[in-house]
C-alpha positions as CSV (number, residue, x, y, z in Angstrom):
1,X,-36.9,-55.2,13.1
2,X,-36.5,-58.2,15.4
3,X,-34.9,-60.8,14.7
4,X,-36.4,-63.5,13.1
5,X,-38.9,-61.0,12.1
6,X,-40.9,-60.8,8.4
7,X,-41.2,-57.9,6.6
8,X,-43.4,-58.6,3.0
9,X,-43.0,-56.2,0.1
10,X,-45.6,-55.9,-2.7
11,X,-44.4,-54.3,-5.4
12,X,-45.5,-53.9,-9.6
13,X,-43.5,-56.5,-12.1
14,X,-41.6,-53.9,-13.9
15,X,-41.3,-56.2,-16.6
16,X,-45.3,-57.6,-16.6
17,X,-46.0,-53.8,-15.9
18,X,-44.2,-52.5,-19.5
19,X,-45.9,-54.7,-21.8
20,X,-48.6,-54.6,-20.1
21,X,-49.6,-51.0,-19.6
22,X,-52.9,-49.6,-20.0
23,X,-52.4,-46.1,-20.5
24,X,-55.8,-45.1,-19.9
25,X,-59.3,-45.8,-17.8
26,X,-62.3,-44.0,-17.4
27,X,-65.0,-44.9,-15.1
28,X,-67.4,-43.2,-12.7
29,X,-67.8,-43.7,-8.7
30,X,-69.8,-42.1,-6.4
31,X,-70.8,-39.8,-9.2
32,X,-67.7,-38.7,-10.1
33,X,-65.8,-39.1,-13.4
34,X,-62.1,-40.6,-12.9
35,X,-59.9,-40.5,-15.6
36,X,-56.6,-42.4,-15.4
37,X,-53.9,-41.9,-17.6
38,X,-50.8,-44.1,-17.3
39,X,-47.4,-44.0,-19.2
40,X,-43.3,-45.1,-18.7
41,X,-40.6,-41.9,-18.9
42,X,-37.3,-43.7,-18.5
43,X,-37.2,-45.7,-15.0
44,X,-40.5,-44.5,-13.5
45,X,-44.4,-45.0,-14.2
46,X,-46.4,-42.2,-14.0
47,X,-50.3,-41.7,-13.2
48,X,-52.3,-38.6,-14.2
49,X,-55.8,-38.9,-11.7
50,X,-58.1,-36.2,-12.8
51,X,-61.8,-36.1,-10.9
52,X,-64.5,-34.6,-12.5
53,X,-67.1,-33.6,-9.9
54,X,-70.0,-31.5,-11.4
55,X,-68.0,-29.5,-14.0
56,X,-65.0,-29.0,-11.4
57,X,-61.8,-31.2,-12.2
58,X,-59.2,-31.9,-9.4
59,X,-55.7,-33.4,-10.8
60,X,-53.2,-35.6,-9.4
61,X,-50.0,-37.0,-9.9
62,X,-48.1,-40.2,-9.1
63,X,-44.6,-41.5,-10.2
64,X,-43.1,-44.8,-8.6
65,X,-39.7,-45.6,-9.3
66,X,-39.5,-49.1,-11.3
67,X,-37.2,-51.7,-10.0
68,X,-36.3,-54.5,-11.8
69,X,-36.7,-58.4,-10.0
70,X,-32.6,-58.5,-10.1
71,X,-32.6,-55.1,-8.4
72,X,-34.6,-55.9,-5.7
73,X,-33.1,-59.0,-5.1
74,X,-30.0,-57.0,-4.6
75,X,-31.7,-54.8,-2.0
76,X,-32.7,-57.8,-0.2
77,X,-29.3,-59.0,-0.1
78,X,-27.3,-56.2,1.1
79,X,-30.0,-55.6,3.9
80,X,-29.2,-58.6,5.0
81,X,-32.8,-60.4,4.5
82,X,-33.2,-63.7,3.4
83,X,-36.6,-64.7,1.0
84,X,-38.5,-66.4,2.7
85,X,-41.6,-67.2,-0.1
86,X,-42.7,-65.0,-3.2
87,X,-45.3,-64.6,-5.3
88,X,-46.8,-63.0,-8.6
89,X,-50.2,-62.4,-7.7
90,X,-52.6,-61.6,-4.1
91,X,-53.7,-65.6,-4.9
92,X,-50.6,-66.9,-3.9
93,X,-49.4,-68.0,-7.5
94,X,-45.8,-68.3,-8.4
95,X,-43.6,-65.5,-9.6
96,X,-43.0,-65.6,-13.4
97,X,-41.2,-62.9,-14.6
98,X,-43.2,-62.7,-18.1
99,X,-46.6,-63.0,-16.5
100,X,-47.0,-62.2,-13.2
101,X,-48.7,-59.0,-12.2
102,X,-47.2,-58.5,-8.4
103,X,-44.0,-59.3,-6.5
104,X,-44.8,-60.1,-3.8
105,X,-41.4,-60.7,-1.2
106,X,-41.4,-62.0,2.3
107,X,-38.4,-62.0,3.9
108,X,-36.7,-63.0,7.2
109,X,-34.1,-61.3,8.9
């Protein structure tokens, strides 16, 4: 990165995120059937996506790590960033630990 550079990370509020969870969603697009099931083992959140597309069902799976606002604040740090602004949402609202959806980072080198 150059210097004076920004980098921005968006990332979940792992604590919004864990009271917050809605372990499942169902809803059709494009004629398909998308299931979304959602749930917390230890550190990570995990996604089953299944597709239903005229009786045929495709599956996948995500898992995301879940970092905590004081660890990424650490990782900031010892990259040698500085924050620049943050948020909790894609409106530009503040970050509040108990309520905010997003973290969103920008940082400076």
């Amino acid at each position: 990165m150059k210097p004076d550079g920004y980098f921005v990370i968006d990332y979940f509020n792992k604590d919004f995120l864990m009271k917050n969870l809605v372990p499942t969603t169902v809803f059709s697009e494009n004629g398909l059937k998308i299931t979304q099931n959602r749930s917390i083992e230890g550190i990570r959140i995990i996604k089953e996506i299944i597709i239903e597309n005229n009786g045929h069902n495709e599956q996948f799976y995500e898992s995301v790590r879940l970092f905590s606002y004081e660890e990424i604040l650490f990782f900031i740090k010892k990259a040698g960033f500085t924050i620049f602004k943050q948020y909790g949402d894609y409106f530009g609202n503040d970050y509040v630990i108990e309520t905010s959806p997003r973290l969103i980072i920008f940082v400076v080198k």
